[in-house]
Each structure stands twice: as structure tokens, then as C-alpha cells.
C-alpha positions, -999 to 999 in steps of 0.1 A, spaced: 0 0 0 10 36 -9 17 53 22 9 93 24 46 104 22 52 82 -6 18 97 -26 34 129 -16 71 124 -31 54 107 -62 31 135 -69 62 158 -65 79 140 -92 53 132 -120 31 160 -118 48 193 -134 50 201 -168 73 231 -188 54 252 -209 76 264 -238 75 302 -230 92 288 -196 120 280 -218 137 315 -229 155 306 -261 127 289 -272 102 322 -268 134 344 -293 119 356 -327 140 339 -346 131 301 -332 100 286 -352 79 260 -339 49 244 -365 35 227 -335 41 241 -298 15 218 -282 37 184 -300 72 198 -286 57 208 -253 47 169 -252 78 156 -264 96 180 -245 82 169 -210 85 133 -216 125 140 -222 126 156 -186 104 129 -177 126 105 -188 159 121 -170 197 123 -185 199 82 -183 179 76 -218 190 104 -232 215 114 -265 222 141 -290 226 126 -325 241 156 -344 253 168 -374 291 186 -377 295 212 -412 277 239 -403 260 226 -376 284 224 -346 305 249 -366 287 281 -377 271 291 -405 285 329 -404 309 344 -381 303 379 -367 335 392 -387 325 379 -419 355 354 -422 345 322 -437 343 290 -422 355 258 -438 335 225 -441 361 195 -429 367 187 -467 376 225 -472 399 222 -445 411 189 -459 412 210 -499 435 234 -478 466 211 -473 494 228 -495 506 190 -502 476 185 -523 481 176 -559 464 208 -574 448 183 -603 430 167 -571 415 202 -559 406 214 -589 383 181 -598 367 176 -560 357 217 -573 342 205 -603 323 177 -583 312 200 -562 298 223 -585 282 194 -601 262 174 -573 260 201 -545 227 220 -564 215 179 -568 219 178 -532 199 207 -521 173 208 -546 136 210 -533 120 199 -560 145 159 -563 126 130 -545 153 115 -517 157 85 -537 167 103 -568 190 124 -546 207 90 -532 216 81 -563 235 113 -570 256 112 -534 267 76 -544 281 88 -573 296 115 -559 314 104 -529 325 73 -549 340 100 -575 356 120 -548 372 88 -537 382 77 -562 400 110 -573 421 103 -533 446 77 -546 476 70 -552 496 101 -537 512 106 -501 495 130 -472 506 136 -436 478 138 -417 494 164 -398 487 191 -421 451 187 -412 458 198 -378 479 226 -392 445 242 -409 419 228 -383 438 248 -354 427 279 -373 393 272 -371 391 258 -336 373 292 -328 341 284 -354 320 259 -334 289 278 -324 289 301 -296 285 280 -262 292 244 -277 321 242 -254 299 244 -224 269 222 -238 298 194 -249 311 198 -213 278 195 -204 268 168 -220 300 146 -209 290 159 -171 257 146 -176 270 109 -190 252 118 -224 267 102 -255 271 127 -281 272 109 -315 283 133 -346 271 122 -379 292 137 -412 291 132 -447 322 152 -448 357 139 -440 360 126 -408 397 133 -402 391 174 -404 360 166 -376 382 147 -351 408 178 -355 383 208 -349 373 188 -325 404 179 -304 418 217 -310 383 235 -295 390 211 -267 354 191 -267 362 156 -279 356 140 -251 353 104 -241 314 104 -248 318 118 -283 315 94 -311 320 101 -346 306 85 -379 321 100 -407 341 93 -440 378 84 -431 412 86 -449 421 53 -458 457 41 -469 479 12 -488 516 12 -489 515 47 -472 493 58 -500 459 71 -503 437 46 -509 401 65 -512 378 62 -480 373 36 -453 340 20 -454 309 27 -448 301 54 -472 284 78 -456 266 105 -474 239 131 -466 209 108 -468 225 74 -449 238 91 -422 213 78 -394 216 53 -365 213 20 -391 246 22 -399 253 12 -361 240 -14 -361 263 -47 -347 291 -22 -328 299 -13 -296 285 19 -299 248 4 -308 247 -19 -278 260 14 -257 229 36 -270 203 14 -285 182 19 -251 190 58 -249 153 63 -271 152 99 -259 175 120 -287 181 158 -293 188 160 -332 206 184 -348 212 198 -384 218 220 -408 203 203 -437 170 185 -449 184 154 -450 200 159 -413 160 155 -401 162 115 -407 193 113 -382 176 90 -353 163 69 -379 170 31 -368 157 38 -330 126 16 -313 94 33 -329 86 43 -291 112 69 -290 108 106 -283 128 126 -305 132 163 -307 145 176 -339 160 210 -339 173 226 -374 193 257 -383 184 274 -411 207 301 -429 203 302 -464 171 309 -489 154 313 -454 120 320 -469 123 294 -497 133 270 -474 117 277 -438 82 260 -446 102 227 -455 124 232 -425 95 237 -403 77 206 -420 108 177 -407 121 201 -379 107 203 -344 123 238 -335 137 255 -366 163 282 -358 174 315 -383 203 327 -382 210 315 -351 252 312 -344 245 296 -306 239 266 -287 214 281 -262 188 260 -278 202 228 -266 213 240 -240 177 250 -226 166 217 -233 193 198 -216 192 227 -181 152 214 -179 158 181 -181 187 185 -153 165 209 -132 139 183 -129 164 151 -122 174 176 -90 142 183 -81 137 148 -79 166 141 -59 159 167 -37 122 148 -30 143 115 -30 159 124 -4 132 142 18 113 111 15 136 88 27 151 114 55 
């Protein structure tokens, strides 16, 4: 039988519930919600559910780095840092340009169904791997250019990475860019930390050669939690079913595919280009859908009431039992 004090300490823990406007970066003009009553819900059942099923499934270009700095200066995708090595043969960067030019509006057309897109992405990725063999690189020169743009992670991703390792959150960074230039932004802004995995495209080498890519392939439309499947890092996560996902990109939306249907998800996109071409499709696969927005205070906002509510519940723990 439910004794008074317990009926008390249970009612203490499971009846509250955040309203978004309690949630400052989430009232800011330039956050867009489609449906505040859905993200309210999903919301509460991630505080509900407390930092132990938790994880952030993210993207890395232009998502953990910015999309714009203040100063204007540009900032590198991980294979721009990667085109920047002086060793480079210049026939090399002058073809991954023409590739680029070629399958990047394919990649971000509106109007091409995902499948067709697919198609495309193979092609490219195998091209641009195939165009990586045959010559020697020292991987050190992509910590000689990464080093420079240790500074372009979004403003407070140092203390939501430190955050999220304080918090025993495993932080899994999906790239279709070159996993190499990730690990070395990483490592120099000081946040690759021991819960940070990364799934990316690495440098792979024969005779002290470049040999193309390690597999998996992994391109803007595969880059979601299937991949996982049969490693360490699946059995380590597979039960997390409460995920923060973030992008930059359409595609980016499909992330936490591959989960248990249960799961409560909250997708969070940041939008910078063709804003109004591109903000009712954002807001259509997005959750929260963020303009212009250089910062991780979004996150961040999620994560403090989820953590508020695990010490609340603590704190009524432990008047019970005292």
C-alpha cells in the first residue's frame, strides 16, 4: 500500500510540466515551432525521462561549426579544411571543385525526390574517392589548418559538450564530410571528449598511400543510427530512445532513424540560407527551426530542464527517505 509520504514524493515528481514560454530561447523571434503543443509533449517526456535515456545525435559542417561568423570570415566545411593542405596535388582540388559544382545544387534541390537524390551522393562520394589515390598526405597538415578554425564551433558548444559529458550523455556526430578534419576541430576547440563518437568518411591508406575512403560510405541521406547497427557503440545507446537531433540540412531531419518506434525525439534545425524558400520545408521535418542562429542556447535550454527536474527529484528523494 501507498503510504501518504510516498503519494506525496510521487506526486512531487510526475506532476509538473514546462510550458515552452518557460523555456527562454525557445520564446526568441528567430526560433520557429509548426506545433508548440507536440514539442511541449515531447519535451516533458524528455525531462520525464531524465539524462539516463537520453543522447544528441548531431550533425558537424555547419551545424556544430557556424554558419556565419560575426567578422564575416569564412568557415571551412572538414573537406575545405582537408582541400586546404598545400601537399595536395592541385589536379586533385581542382576536380573535387568540379564535383562540387556538379552534385551540391542535386543535393539541395527542393523539388528531387530522396531517392533520386541518393543516387547522385553515391556517385559523388564514390567519384571524390576515387580522385584520393595514389599520392602521399601527412595527416598532420590537417591539424595545421583545423587549429585555425578551432574558434568556429557555435557560440557556447564548449559548455553544452562539457555538459553533456558531465551529464553521461553520448554525443554521436554524424558527417558526410571527411571525418579526419571533424576529429581535429574537435580535439583543438578542446570538446572531444570520451562520450563523443564520430561516424564520418575516413582517410584510408595502402603502402603509405591514399587509398580513397574507409568503409561505410556515408553521405547526406544514410547518415542515421542503421549504420550502427552490430558495434559497440549500438549496444552502448540502443536503449538511450530519448534523442536531441541536430542539423543544418533536410536530409540531417532522418538522423535517429533506426531507433525503437517508441522513442521521443526532438528535432532542432538551423536554417541560414534561402530562409524564406526553405523555412516551410524546414519547419515541416524540424521540431524547433532556428534563423540565423550562431548559438547553442537552444540545446542548452533543453538539456538545463531536463537536469532541473532530475534535482528536483533528488531533492524529493531524499526528503522522503530522511
Amino acid at each position: 500500500m501507498d503510504t501518504p509520504n510516498k503519494m506525496q514524493f510521487q506526486k512531487q515528481t510526475n506532476e509538473f510540466f514546462v510550458r515552452l514560454e518557460e523555456v527562454k530561447p525557445l520564446c526568441d523571434a528567430n526560433c520557429k515551432i509548426k506545433d508548440v503543443d507536440r514539442v511541449e509533449q515531447i519535451l516533458n517526456a524528455l525531462i520525464r525521462g531524465g539524462t539516463q535515456r537520453l543522447q544528441l545525435v548531431t550533425d558537424f559542417d555547419y551545424t556544430i561549426t557556424k554558419q556565419r561568423t560575426a567578422d564575416g570570415t569564412p568557415v571551412l566545411s572538414s573537406f575545405g579544411i582537408f582541400n586546404s593542405c598545400k601537399s595536395l596535388p592541385k589536379g586533385y582540388v581542382e576536380e573535387t571543385e568540379k564535383l562540387y559544382h556538379k552534385y551540391r545544387p542535386i543535393e539541395v534541390d527542393p523539388h528531387l525526390p530522396i531517392q533520386e537524390k541518393i543516387k547522385y551522393m553515391v556517385e559523388w562520394w564514390t567519384k571524390s574517392g576515387e580522385l584520393l589515390v595514389g599520392f602521399p598526405f601527412d595527416e598532420n597538415e590537417i591539424d595545421d589548418v583545423a587549429v585555425k578554425y578551432k574558434d568556429s564551433l557555435r557560440d557556447q558548444s564548449n559548455v553544452l559538450f562539457h555538459t553533456l559529458y558531465r551529464l553521461n550523455i553520448p554525443v554521436l556526430i554524424f558527417s558526410a564530410g571527411l571525418g579526419n578534419s571533424v576529429i581535429s576541430v574537435l580535439k583543438h576547440a578542446k570538446v572531444l571528449l570520451p562520450n563523443v563518437k564520430v561516424i564520418s568518411n575516413f582517410l584510408r591508406y595502402r603502402n603509405c598511400l591514399l587509398d580513397g575512403f574507409q568503409e561505410p560510405m556515408i553521405h547526406t541521406f544514410n547518415k542515421n543510427e542503421t549504420v550502427l547497427e552490430g558495434t559497440d557503440y549500438y549496444d552502448l545507446v540502443h536503449e538511450r530512445d530519448h534523442i536531441i537531433v541536430m542539423g543544418d540540412s533536410i536530409g540531417d531531419a532522418d538522423m535517429a532513424r533506426g531507433v525503437p518506434a517508441s522513442s521521443n525525439i526532438i528535432k532542432i534545425g538551423f536554417l541560414f540560407d534561402h530562409v524564406e524558400q526553405n523555412l516551410e520545408r524546414y519547419m515541416s521535418v524540424f521540431d524547433i527551426v532556428l534563423i540565423d542562429d550562431q548559438t547553442m542556447n537552444v540545446p542548452l535550454a533543453l538539456l538545463s530542464a531536463i537536469e532541473a527536474q532530475e534535482k528536483k527529484n533528488l531533492e524529493a528523494s531524499f526528503q522522503f527517505n530522511s
